[in-house]
C-alpha positions in Angstrom: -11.2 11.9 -40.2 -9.8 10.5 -36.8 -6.3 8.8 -36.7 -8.0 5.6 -35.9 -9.9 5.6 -39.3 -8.1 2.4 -40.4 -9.9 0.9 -36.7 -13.3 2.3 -38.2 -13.1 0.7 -41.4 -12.4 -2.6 -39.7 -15.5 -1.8 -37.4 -17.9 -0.8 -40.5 -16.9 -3.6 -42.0 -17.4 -6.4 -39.5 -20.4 -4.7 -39.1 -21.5 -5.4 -42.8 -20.0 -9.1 -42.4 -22.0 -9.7 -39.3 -25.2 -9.1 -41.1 -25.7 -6.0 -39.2 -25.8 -3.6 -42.0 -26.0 -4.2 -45.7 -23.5 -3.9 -48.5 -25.8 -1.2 -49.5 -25.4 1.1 -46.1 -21.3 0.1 -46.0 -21.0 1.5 -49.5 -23.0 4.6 -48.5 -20.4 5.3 -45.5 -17.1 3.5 -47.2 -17.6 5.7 -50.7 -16.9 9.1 -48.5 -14.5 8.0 -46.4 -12.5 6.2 -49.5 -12.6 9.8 -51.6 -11.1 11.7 -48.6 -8.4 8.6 -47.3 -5.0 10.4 -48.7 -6.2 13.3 -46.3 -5.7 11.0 -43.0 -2.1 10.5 -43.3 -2.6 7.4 -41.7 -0.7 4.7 -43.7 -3.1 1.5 -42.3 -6.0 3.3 -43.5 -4.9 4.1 -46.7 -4.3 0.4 -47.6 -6.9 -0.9 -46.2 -9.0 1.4 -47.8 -7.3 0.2 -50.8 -7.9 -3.2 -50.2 -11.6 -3.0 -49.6 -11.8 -1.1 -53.1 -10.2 -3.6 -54.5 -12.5 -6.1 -53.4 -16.1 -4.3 -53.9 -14.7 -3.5 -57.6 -14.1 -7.4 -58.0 -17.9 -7.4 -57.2 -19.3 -5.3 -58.9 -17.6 -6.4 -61.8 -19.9 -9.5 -61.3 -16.6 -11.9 -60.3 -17.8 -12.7 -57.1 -21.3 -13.8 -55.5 -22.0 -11.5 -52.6 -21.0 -14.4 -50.3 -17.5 -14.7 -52.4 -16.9 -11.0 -51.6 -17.7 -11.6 -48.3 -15.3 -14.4 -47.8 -12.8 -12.1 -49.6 -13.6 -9.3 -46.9 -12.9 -11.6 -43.8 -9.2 -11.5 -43.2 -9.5 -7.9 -43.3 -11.1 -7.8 -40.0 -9.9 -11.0 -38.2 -8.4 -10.2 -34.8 -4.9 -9.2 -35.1 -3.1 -8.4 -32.1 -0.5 -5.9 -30.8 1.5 -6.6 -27.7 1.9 -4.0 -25.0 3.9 -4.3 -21.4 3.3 -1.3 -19.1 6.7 -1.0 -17.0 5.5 -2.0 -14.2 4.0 -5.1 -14.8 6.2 -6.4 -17.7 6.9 -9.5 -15.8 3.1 -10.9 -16.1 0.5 -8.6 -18.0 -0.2 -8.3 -21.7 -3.1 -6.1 -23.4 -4.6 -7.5 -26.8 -6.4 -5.3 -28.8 -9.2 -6.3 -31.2 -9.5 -4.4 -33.8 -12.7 -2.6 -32.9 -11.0 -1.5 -29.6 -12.2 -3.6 -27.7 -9.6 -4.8 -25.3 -8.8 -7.4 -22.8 -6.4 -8.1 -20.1 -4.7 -11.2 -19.8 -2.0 -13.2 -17.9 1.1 -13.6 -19.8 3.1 -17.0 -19.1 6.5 -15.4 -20.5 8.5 -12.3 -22.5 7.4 -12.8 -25.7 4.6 -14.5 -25.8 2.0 -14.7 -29.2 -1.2 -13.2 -28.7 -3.4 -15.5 -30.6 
């Protein structure tokens, strides 16, 4: 397992919530990944890995439609952003990350500005 499992998961996910693979194929590669979680040290992983349980047990438990679980899934892979001012251009650059990795460069208008 890599560091950036947590990022993985997130991508997996959005993956299953795009309609690009089904719950069936996400369950094939989450089921692994969940057993072998504690082994990753990696604290953002373990929750989230934890969360996504949480949810697919609600599931298939017969709670939730498939669309309920997927509306249940959604926050755990909305953008979320991390702010990050190289030295040198700390007066009018900030880098936001998505969480697949895919990043962007943007003009900041201030210190401190929310990423949205």
């Amino acid at each position: 397992m890599t560091g950036g499992i947590d990022l993985e998961i997130r991508e997996r996910l959005g993956q299953y919530l795009d309609r690009k693979i089904s719950l069936h194929d996400f369950q094939a590669w989450f089921v692994p990944v969940l057993w072998n979680i504690e082994q990753t040290h990696n604290a953002k992983a373990i929750e989230l890995a934890g969360e996504v349980e949480l949810q697919l047990a609600e599931y298939t438990n017969d709670d939730w439609t498939e669309d309920e679980l997927r509306s249940e899934l959604q926050p755990l892979v909305s953008l979320y952003g991390t702010e990050y001012i190289p030295p040198a251009q700390r007066a009018n650059t900030t880098y936001s990350f998505h969480a697949a990795c895919v990043s962007s460069l943007k003009p900041a208008s201030g210190p401190g500005e929310q990423l949205s």
